[in-house]
Backbone bond lengths (Angstrom), bond angles and torsions (degrees), N, CA, C in turn:
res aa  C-N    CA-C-N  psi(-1)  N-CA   C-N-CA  omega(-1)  CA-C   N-CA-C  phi
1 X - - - 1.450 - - 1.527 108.97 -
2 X 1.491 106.45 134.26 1.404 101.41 -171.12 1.932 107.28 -89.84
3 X 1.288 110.97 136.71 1.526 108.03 -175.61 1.597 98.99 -145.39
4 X 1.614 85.24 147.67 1.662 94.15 -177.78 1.395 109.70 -144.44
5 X 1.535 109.93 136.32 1.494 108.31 176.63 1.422 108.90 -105.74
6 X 1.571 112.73 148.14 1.555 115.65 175.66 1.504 98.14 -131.80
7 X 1.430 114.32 156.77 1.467 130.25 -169.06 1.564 92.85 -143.82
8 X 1.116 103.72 76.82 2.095 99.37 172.34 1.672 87.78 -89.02
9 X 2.032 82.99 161.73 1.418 98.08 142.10 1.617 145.98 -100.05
10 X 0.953 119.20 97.17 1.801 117.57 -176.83 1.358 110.57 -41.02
11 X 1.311 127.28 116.81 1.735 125.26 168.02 1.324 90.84 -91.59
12 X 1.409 163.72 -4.39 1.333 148.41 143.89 1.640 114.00 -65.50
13 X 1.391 115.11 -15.79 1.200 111.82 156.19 1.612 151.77 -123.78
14 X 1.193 78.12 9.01 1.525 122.96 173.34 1.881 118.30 62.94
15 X 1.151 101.69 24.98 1.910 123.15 -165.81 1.532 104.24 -149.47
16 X 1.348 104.26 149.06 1.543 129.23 -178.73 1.855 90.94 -63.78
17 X 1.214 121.87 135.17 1.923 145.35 142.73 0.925 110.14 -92.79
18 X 1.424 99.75 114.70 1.704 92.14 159.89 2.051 119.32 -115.05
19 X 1.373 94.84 176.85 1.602 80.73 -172.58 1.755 91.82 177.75
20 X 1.719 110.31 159.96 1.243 112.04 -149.04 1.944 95.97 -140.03
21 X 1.159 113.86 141.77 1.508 108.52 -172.79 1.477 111.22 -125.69
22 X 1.307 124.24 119.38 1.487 117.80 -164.08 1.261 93.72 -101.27
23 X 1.700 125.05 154.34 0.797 130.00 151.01 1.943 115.52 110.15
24 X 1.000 131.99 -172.14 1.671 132.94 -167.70 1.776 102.19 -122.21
25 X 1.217 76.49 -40.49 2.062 83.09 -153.85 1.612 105.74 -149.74
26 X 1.204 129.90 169.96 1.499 121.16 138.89 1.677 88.37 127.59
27 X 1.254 132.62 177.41 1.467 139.96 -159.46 1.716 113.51 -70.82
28 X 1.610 135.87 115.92 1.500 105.97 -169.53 1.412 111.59 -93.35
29 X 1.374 82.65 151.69 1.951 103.12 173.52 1.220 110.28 -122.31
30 X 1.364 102.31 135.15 1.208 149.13 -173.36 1.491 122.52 -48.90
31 X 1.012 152.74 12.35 1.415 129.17 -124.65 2.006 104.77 -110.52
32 X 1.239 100.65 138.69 1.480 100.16 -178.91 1.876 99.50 -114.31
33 X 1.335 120.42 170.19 1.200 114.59 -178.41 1.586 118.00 -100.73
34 X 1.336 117.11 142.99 2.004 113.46 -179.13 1.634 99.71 -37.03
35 X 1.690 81.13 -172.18 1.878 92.49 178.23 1.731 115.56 -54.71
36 X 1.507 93.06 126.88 1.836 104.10 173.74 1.470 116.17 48.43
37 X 1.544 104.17 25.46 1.701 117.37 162.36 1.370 115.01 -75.72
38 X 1.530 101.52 163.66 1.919 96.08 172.45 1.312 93.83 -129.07
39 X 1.223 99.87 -165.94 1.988 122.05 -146.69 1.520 89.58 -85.83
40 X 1.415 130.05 -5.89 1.473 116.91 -174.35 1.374 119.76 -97.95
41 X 2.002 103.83 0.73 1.558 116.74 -138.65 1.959 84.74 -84.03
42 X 0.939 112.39 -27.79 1.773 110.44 -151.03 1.638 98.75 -80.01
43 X 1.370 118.28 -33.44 1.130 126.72 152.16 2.088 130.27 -51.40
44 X 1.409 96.41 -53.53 1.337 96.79 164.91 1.819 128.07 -82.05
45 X 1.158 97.10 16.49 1.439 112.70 162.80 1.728 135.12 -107.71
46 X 1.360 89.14 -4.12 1.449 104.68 -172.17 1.787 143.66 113.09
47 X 1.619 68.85 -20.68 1.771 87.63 -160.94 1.396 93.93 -63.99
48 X 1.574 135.63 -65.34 1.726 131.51 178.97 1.448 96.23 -18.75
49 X 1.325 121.39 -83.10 1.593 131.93 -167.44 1.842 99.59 -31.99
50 X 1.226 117.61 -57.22 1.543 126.39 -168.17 1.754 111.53 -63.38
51 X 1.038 87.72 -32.54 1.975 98.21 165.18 0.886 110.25 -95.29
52 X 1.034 167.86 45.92 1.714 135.65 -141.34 1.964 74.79 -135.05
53 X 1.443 112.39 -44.50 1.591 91.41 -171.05 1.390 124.73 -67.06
54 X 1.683 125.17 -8.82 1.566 148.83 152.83 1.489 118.58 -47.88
55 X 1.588 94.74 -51.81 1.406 114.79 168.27 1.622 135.75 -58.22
56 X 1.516 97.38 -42.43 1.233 113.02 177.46 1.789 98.81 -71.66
57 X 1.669 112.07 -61.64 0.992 102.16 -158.08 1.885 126.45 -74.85
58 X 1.283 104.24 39.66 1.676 122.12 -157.96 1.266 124.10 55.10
59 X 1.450 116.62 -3.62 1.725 114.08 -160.51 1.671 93.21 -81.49
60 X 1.034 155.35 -10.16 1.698 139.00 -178.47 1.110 96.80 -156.29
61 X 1.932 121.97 123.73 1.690 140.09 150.13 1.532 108.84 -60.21
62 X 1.090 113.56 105.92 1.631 91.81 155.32 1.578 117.77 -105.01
63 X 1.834 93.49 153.30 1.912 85.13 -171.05 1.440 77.38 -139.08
64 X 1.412 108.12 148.72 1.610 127.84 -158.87 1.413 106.34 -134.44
65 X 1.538 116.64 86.00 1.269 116.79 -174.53 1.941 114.95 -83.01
66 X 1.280 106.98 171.14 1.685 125.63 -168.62 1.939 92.24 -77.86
67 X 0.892 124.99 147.37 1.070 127.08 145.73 1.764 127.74 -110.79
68 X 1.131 114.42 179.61 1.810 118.54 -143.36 1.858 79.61 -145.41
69 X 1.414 136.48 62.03 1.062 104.56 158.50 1.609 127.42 -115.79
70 X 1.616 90.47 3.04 1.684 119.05 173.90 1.681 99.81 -63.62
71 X 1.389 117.33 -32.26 1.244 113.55 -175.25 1.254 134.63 -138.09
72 X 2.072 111.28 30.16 1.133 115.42 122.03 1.782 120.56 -134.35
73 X 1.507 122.47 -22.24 1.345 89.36 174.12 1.683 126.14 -100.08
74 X 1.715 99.40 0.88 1.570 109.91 176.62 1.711 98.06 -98.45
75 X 1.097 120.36 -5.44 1.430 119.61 172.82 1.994 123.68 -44.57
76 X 1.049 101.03 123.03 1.826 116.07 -168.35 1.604 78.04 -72.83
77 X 1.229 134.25 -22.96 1.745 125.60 -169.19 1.354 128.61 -62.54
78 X 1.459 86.03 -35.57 1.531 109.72 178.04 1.752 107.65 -52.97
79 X 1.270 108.09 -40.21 1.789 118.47 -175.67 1.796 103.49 -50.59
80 X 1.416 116.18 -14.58 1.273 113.55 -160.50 1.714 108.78 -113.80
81 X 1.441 100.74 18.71 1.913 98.05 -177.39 1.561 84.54 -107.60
């Protein structure tokens, strides 16, 4: 299975994203991670393995983005508006 990780930097967010894309070809899905998960979590849960024959066979991309909820809705910052 072909997989690739990327680590850009966002200038709208001023910090490195990272995020990982399984697969060659085939329809993309979306996937973000639960509360204060990251882009590696959907993979270390099983789910890659549970697709993986979708994956292999080009029919579904999955791309597994970082989520930001440490720093806005689990954010201690918020206590200060």
């Amino acid at each position: 299975m072909q997989i690739h990780y990327y680590n850009y930097y966002s200038h709208k967010l001023g910090k490195h994203m990272e995020y990982k894309v399984y697969g060659h070809a085939g329809k993309p899905v979306l996937v973000f991670p639960t509360s204060n998960g990251r882009f590696y979590q959907y993979e270390d849960s099983g789910m890659i393995r549970a697709l993986s024959p979708y994956i292999r066979e080009g029919r579904i991309q999955v791309w597994t983005v970082d989520g930001l909820d440490w720093e806005t809705y689990f954010s201690e910052s918020w206590d200060q508006l």
